[in-house]
PDB file with SEQRES, HELIX, SHEET and CRYST1 records, atoms N, CA, C and O in Angstrom:
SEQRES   1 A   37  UNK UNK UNK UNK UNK UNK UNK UNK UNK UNK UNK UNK UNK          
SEQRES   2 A   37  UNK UNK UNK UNK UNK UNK UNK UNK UNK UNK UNK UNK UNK          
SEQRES   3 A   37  UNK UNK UNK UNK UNK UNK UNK UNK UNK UNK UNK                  
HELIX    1 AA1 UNK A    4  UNK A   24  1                                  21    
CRYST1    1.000    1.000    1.000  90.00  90.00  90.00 P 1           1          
ATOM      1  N   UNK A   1      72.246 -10.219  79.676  1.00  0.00           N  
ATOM      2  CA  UNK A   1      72.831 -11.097  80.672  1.00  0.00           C  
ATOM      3  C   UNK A   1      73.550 -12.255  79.989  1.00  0.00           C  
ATOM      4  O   UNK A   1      73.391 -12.541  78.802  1.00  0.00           O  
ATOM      5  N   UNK A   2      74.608 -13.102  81.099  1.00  0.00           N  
ATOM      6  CA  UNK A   2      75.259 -14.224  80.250  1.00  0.00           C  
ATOM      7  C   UNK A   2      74.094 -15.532  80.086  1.00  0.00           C  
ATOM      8  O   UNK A   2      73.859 -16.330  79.179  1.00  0.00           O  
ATOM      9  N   UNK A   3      73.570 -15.319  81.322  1.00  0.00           N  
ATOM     10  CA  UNK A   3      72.748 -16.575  80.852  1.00  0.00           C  
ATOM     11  C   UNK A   3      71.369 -16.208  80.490  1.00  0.00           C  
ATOM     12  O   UNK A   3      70.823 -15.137  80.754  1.00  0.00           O  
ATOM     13  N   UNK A   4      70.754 -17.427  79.720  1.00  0.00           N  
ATOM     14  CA  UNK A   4      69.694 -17.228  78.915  1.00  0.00           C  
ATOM     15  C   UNK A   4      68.494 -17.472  79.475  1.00  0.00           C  
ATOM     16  O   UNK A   4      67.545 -17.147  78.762  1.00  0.00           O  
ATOM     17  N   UNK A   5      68.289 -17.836  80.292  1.00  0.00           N  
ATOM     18  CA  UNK A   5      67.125 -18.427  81.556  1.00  0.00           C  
ATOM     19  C   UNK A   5      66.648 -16.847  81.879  1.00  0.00           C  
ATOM     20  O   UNK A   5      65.466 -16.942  81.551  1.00  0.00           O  
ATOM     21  N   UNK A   6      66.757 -15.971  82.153  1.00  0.00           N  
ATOM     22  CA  UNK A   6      66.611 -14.898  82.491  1.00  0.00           C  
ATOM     23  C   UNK A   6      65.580 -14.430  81.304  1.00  0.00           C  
ATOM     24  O   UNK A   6      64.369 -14.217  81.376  1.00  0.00           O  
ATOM     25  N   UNK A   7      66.256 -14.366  80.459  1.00  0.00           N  
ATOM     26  CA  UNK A   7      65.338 -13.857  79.073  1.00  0.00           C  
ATOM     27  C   UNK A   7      63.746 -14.655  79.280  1.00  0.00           C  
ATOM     28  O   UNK A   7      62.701 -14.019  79.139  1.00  0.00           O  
ATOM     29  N   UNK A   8      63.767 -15.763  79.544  1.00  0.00           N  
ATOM     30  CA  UNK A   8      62.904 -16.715  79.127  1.00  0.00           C  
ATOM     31  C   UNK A   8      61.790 -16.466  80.490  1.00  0.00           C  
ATOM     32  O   UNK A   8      60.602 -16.214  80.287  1.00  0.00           O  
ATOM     33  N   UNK A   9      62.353 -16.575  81.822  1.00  0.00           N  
ATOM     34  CA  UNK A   9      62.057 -15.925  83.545  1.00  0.00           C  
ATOM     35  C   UNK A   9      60.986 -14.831  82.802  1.00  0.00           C  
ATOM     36  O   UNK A   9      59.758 -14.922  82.797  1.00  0.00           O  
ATOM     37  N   UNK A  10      61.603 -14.045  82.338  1.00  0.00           N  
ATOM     38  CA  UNK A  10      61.006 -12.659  82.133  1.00  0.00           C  
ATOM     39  C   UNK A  10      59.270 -12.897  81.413  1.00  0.00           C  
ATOM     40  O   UNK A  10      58.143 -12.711  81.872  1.00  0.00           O  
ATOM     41  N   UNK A  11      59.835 -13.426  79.999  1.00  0.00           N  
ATOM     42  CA  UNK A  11      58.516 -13.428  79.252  1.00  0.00           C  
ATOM     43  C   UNK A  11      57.475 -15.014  79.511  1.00  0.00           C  
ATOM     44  O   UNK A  11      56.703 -15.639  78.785  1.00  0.00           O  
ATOM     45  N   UNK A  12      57.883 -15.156  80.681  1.00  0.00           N  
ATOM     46  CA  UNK A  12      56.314 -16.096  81.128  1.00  0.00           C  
ATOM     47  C   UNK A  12      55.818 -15.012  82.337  1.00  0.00           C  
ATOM     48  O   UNK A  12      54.603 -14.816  82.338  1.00  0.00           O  
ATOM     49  N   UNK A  13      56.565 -14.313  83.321  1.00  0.00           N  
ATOM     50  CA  UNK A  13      55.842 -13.204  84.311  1.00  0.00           C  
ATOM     51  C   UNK A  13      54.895 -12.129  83.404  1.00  0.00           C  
ATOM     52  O   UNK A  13      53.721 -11.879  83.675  1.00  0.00           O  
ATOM     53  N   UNK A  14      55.496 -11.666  82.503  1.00  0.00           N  
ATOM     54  CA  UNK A  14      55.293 -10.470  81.429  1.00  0.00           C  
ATOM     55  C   UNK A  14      53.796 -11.101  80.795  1.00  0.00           C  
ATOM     56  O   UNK A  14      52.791 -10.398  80.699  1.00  0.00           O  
ATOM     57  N   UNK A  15      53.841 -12.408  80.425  1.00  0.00           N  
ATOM     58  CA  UNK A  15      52.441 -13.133  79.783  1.00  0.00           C  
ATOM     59  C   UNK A  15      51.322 -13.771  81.269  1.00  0.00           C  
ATOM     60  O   UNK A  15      50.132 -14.039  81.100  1.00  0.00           O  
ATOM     61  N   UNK A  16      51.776 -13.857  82.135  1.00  0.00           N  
ATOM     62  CA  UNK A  16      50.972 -14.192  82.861  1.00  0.00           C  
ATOM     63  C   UNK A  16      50.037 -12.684  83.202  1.00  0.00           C  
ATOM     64  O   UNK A  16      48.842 -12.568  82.930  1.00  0.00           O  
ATOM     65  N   UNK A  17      50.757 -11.772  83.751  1.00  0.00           N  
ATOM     66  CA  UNK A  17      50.716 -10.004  83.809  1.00  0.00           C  
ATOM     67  C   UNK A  17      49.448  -9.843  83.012  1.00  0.00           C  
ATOM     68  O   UNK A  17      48.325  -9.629  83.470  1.00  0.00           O  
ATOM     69  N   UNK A  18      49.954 -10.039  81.189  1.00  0.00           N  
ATOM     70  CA  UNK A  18      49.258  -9.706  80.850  1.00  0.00           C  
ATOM     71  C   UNK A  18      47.561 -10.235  80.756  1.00  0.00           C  
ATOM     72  O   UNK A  18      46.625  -9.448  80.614  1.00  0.00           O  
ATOM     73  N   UNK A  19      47.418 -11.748  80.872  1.00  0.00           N  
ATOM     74  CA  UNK A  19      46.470 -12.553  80.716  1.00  0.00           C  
ATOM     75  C   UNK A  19      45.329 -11.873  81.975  1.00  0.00           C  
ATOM     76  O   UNK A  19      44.194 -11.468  81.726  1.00  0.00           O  
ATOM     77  N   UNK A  20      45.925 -11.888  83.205  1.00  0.00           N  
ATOM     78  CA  UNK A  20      45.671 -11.774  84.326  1.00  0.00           C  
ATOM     79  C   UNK A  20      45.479 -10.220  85.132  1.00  0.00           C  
ATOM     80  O   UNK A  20      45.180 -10.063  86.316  1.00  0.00           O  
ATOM     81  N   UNK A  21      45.729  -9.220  84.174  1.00  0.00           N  
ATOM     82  CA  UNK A  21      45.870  -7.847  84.302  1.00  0.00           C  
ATOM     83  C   UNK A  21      44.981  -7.456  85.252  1.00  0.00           C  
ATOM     84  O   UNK A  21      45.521  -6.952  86.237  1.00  0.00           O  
ATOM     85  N   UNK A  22      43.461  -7.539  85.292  1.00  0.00           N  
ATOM     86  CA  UNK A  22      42.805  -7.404  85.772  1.00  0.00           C  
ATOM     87  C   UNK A  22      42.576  -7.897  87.105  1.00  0.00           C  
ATOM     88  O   UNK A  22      41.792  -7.124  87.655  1.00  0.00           O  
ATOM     89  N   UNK A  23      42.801  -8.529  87.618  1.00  0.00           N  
ATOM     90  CA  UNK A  23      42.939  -9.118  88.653  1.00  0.00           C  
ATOM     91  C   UNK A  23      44.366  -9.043  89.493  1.00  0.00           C  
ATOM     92  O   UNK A  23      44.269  -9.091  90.719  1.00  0.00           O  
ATOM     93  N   UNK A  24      45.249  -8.967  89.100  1.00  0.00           N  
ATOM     94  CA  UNK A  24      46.497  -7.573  89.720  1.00  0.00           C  
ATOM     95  C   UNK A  24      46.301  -6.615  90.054  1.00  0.00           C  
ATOM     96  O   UNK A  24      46.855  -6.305  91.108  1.00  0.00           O  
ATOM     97  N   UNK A  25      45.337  -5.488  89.323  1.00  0.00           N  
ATOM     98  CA  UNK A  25      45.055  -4.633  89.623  1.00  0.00           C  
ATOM     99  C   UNK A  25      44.296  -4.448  90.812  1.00  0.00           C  
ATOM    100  O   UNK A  25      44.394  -3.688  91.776  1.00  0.00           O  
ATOM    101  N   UNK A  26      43.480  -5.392  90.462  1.00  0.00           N  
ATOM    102  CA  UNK A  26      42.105  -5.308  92.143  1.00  0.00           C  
ATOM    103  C   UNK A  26      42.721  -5.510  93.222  1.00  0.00           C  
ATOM    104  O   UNK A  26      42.379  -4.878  94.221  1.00  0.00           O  
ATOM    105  N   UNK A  27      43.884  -6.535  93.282  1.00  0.00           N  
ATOM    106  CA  UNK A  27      44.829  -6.515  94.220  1.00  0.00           C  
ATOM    107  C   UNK A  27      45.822  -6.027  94.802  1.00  0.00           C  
ATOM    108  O   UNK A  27      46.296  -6.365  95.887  1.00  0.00           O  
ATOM    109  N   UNK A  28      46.410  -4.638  93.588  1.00  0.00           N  
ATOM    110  CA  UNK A  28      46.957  -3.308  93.991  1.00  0.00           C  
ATOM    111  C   UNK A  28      46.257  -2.426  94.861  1.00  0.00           C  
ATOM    112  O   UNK A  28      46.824  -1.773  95.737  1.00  0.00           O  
ATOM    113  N   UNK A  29      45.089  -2.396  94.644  1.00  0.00           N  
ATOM    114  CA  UNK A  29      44.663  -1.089  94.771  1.00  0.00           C  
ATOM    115  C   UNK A  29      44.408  -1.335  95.979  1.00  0.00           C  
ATOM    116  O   UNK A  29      44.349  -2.511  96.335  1.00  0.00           O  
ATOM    117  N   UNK A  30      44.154  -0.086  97.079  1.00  0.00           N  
ATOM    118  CA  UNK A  30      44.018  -0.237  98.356  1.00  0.00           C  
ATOM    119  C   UNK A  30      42.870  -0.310  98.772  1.00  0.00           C  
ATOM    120  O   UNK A  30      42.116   0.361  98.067  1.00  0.00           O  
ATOM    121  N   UNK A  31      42.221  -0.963  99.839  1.00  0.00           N  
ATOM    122  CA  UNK A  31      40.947  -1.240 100.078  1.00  0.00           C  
ATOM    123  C   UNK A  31      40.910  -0.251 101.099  1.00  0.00           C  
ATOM    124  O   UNK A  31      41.897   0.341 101.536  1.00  0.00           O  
ATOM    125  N   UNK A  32      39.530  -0.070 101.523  1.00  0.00           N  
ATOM    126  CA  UNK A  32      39.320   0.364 102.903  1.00  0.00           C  
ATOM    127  C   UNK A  32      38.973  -0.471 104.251  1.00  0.00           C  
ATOM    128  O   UNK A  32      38.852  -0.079 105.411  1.00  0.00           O  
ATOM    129  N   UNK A  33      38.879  -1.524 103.784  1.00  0.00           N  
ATOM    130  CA  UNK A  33      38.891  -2.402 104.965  1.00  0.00           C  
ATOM    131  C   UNK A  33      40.294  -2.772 105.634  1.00  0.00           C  
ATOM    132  O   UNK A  33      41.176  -3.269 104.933  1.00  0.00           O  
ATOM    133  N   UNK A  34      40.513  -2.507 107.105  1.00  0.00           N  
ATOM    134  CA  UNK A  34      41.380  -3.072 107.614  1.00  0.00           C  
ATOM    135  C   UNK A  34      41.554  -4.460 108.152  1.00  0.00           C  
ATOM    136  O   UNK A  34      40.576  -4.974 108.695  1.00  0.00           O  
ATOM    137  N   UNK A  35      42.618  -5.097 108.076  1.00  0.00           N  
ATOM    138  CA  UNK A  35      42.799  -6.216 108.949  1.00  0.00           C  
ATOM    139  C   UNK A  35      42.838  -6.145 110.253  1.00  0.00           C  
ATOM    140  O   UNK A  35      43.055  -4.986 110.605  1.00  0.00           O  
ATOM    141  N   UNK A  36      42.765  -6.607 110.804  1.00  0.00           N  
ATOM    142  CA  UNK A  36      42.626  -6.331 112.232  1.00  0.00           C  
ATOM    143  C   UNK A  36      43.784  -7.865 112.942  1.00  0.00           C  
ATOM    144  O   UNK A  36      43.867  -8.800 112.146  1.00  0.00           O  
ATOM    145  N   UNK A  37      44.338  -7.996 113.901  1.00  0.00           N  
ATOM    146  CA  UNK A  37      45.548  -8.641 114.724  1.00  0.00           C  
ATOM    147  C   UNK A  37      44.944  -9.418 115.483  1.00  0.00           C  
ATOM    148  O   UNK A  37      45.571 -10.107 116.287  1.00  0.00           O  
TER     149      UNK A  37                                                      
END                                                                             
């Protein structure tokens, strides 16, 4: 890209990701409990 902010955007998401991996995951995955309205 032209600008450089982008590069930089990237590798603090990419390090947070990684620190935090575990806890992304638990929050991917689908539960069986529904919400209810």
């Amino acid at each position: 890209t032209i600008c450089g902010l982008a590069d930089g955007n990237n590798w603090a998401i990419k390090t947070i990701v990684n620190k935090f991996r575990g806890e992304f995951e638990a929050r991917l995955k689908p539960s069986l409990a529904t919400v209810g309205v």
